[in-house]
N, C-alpha and C positions, 0 to 999 in steps of 0.2 A: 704795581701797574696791573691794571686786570688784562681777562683775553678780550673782551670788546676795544679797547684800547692801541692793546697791540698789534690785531687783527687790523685796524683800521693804517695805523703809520704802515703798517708791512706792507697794503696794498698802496698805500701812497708811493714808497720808497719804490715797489715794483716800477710803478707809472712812473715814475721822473728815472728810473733806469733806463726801462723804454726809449722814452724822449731824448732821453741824453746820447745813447747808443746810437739812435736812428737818425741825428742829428749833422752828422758830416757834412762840409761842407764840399760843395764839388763846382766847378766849372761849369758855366751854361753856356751851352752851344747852338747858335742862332743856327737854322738852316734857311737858307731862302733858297727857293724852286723859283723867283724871276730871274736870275743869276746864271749863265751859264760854271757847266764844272768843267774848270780846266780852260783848253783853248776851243775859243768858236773857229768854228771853219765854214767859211763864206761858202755857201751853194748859188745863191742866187741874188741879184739886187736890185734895182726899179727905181726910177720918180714916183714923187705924185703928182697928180694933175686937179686940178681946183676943177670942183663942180659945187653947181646949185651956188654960184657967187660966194663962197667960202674960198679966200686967199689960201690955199694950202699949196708947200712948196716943198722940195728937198727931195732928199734919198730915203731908202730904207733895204737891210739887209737883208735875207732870211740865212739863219747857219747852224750848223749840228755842232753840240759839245763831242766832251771827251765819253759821256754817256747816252748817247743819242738821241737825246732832245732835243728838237726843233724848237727855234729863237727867233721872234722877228724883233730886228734892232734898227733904231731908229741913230740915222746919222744925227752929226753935231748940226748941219743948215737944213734939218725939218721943223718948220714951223707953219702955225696953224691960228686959226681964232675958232675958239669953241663959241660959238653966238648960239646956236641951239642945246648946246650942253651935250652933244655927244661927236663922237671921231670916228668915221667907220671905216675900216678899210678890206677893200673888196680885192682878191688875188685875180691874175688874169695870166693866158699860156698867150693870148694874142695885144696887137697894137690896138686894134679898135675897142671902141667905148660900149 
């Protein structure tokens, strides 16, 4: 066997070392940032009130995790008709509109 030869499978055999080595297989860990961590804790909570003839109804919560992110959560009786294809919702410290 010549040195062209050998030189050639040596660096093959290097690469599939490589490959082989760096190959482990590991667990993948979804993080989701919508999600609170830990327990929410309810600060604050609201209706909503139908404007511009959109039927919108229900609750909503706002609450801090166990890491201090702010969460606004939408109860189980909020529903809506997206007819213009968007949702907005505006925060407010008073009743009036």
């Amino acid at each position: 066997m010549n040195s062209r030869n050998f030189s050639f499978f040596g660096i093959v055999f290097l690469a599939l070392a490589m490959v082989m080595g760096c190959s482990k297989e590991s667990e993948t860990v979804t993080i989701d940032s919508s999600l609170p961590d830990g327990t929410l804790s309810i600060e604050k909570s609201g209706s909503f009130t139908a404007q511009s003839g959109t039927p919108t109804t229900g609750t909503a919560e706002i609450g801090i995790d166990e890491k201090n992110s702010y969460f606004l959560h939408f109860k189980n009786d909020f529903t809506t008709e997206q007819g213009s294809g968007t949702v907005a919702v505006y925060f407010s410290t008073s009743m009036d509109f």
